[in-house]
C-alpha positions as a printed Julia matrix, in Angstrom:
105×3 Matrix{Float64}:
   0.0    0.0     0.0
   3.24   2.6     0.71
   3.61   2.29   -2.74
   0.52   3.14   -4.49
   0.24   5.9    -1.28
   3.71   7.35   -2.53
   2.59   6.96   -6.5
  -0.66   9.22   -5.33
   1.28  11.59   -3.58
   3.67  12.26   -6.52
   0.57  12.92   -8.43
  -0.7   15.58   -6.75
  -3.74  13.88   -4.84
  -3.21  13.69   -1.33
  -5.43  10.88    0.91
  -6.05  12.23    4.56
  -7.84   8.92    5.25
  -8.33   5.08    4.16
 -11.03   2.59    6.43
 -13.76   0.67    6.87
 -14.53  -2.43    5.55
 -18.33  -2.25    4.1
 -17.79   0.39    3.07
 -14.09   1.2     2.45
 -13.85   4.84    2.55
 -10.87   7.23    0.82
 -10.74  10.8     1.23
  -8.59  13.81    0.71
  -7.32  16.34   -2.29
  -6.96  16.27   -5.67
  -5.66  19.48   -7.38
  -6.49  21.48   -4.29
 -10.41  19.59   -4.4
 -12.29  17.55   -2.01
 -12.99  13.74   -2.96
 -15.0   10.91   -1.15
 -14.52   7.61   -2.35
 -16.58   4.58   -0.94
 -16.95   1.06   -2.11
 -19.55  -2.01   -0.83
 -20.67  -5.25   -2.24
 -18.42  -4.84   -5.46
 -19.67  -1.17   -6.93
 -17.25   1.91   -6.19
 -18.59   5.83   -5.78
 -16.14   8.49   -6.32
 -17.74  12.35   -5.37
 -15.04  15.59   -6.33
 -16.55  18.66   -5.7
 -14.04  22.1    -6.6
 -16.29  24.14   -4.45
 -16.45  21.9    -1.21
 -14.7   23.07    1.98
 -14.87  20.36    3.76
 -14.64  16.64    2.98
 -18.02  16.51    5.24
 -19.28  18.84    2.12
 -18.67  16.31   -0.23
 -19.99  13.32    1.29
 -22.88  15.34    1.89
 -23.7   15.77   -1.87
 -25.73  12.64   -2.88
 -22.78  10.92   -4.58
 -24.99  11.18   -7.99
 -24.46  15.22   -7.87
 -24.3   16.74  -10.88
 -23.01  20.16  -11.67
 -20.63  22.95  -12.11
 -17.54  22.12  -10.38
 -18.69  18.43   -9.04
 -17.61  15.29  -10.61
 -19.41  11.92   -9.98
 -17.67   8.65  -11.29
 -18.78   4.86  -10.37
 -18.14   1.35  -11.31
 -17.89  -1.82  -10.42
 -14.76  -3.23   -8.78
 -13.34  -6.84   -8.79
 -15.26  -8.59   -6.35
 -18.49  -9.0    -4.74
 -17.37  -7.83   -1.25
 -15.55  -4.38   -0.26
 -12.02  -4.19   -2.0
  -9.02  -4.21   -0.21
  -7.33  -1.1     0.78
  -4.53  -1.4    -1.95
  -7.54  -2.25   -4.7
  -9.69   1.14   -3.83
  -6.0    3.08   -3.95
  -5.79   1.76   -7.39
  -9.59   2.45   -8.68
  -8.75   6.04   -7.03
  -5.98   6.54   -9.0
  -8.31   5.79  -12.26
 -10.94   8.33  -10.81
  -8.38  11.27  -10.37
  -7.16  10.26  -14.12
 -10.86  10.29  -15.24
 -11.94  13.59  -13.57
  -8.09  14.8   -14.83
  -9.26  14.35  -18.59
 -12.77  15.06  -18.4
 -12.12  18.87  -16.3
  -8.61  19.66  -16.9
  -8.62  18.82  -20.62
């Protein structure tokens, strides 16, 4: 996990927290923004918002928020039970590269 942790952090997106087991939970920065990232019974949520003060402001947004400055991503990941630590590092990684493309061009 160090390793994915130090690939993230050379990126630019910063994780303030990883837990939980149904659901596993990520949050932190990306560019500066607020994302919450949770994952149960094999499907994955991933809420940015670049207005959001507060993590608490993001989680707050029904994850299916739509609109100017929030970006909503989901999926399914590789199991039928909550992934792994490591695993939800790696589907984060794909989110920030996602909202990367789709927002910063």
């Amino acid at each position: 996990m160090d390793e994915i942790l130090q690939e993230l952090r050379e990126l630019g997106i910063e994780v303030d927290s990883i837990g939980g087991a149904a659901p596993l939970q990520i949050w932190g920065r990306i560019d500066g923004c607020w994302f919450y990232f949770r994952a149960r019974w094999g499907a994955w949520e991933f809420c940015l918002s670049e207005s959001a003060a507060s993590v608490e402001d993001v989680a707050r947004l029904t994850l299916k928020a739509t609109g100017v400055g929030n970006f909503y991503y989901s999926g399914n990941a590789n199991s039928e039970t909550s992934p792994e630590p490591d695993e939800g590092l790696a589907i984060l990684l794909r989110c920030a590269a996602a909202y990367r493309c789709s927002y910063r061009g």
